[in-house]
Structures are given as C-alpha cells and as structure tokens.
N, C-alpha and C positions, 0 to 999 in steps of 0.2 A: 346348567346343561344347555348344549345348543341344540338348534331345533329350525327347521329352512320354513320361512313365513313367505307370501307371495306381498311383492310391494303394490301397495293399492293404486300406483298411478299404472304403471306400465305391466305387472303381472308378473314379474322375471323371479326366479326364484332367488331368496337372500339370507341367508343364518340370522336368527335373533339377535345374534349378539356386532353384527357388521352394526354400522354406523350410519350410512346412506345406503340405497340401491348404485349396485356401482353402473351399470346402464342409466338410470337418468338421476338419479343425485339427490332422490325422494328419501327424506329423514326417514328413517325404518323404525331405528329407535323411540324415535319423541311420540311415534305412533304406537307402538305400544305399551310405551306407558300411560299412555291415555285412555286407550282400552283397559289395561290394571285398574286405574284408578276407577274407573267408570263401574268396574264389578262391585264395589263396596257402595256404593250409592243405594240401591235398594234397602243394604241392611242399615244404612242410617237411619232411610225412611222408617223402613219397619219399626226400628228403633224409636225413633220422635212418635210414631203415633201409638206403641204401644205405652209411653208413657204419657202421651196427648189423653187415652184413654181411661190410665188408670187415674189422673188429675181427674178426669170429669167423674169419674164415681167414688170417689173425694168428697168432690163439690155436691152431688147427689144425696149422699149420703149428709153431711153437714146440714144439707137444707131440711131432708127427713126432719133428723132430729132437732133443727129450727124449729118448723111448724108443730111437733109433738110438742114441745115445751112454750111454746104459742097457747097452744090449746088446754094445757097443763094449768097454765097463770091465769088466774082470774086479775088479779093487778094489773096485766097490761091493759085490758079491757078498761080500767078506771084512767090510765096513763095514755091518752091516747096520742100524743107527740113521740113518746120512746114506744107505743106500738106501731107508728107508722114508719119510724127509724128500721125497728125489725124488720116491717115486713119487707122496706127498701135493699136492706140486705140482704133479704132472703131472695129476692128478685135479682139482685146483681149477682149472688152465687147459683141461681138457676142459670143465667144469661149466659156466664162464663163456662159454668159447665156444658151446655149444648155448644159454645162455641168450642170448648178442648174438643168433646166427643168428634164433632164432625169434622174437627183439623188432625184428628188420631185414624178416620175412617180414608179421610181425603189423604194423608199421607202412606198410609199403607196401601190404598189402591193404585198410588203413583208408583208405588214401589213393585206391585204384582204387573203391570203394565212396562215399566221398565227390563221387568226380568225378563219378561216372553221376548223384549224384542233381541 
C-alpha cells in the first residue's frame, strides 16, 4: 500500500514506494528500509538477553547443587587435589553465570533505550 513519507534531505513530500525524491534525488527507498530493519533490533536484543538470563540461572543453579554435594561428600575432604578441581569449577560456573546475567541485563536495557528513541 502506498503511503506519501517526507524525504529527510529536502522535506518534499514522496510515496513510499517512488525510488528517489524527485526534487533532489535523495534514496527514499534504501531509507526506509533501514528504518524496517532498525524496528527488529530491540527484539533481538530482548531476545539475546532473555536467554543471556536464563543460561545464568542454569549456571546458578548447577553451582547450587555443586556446593550441596560438596558438603554431602565427606571423601572430597580426604581427596584434596579433586576437591580443589571442584571447587575451581564451581568458581568458573559462578564467573560465567554473573557474566550471562549482566550481558542478559546489559542487553535488554540496550533494547528498552533503543525503543524510546
């Protein structure tokens, strides 16, 4: 359906579906496909960090039941090379999970910021 958009250089009025502005020769088109394209960017973001989010309570969750089973084993406590293997794990899935959370928070906030503008 057409629909008259003003061209961003000169202001002249121009159907969406013309090709240039015919006063100064300003891409009409390539301009608003780039605005199209630009609408979906939030919801990717939302997107990456709602799954950014759900990985980190994952990884939260994993470590939970790391530590519980830590505490469970009296064996590791005798094993102290494979208790300190654990606990290094347990540490690198704490790490990673605070680094998804905050790149899930960090990208949906890019996303709420992009909307308003």
């Amino acid at each position: 359906m057409a629909y008259i958009v003003k061209c961003s250089l000169c202001g002249h009025d121009v159907s969406n579906e013309c090709g240039s502005c015919p006063r100064c020769g300003n891409n009409v088109a390539a301009e608003l496909a780039r605005k199209e394209r630009k609408k979906y960017i939030p919801k990717i973001l939302v997107g990456i960090g709602i799954v950014l989010l759900i990985l980190s309570a994952i990884l939260f969750y994993d470590v939970i039941s790391m530590n519980a089973e830590i505490d469970n084993k009296v064996i590791f406590i005798l094993d102290k090379p494979l208790l300190n293997a654990r606990m290094e794990q347990v540490n690198s899935y704490q790490r990673t999970g605070i680094f998804s959370a905050v790149g899930g928070v960090v990208c949906i906030v890019i996303a709420l910021i992009k909307r308003k503008k």
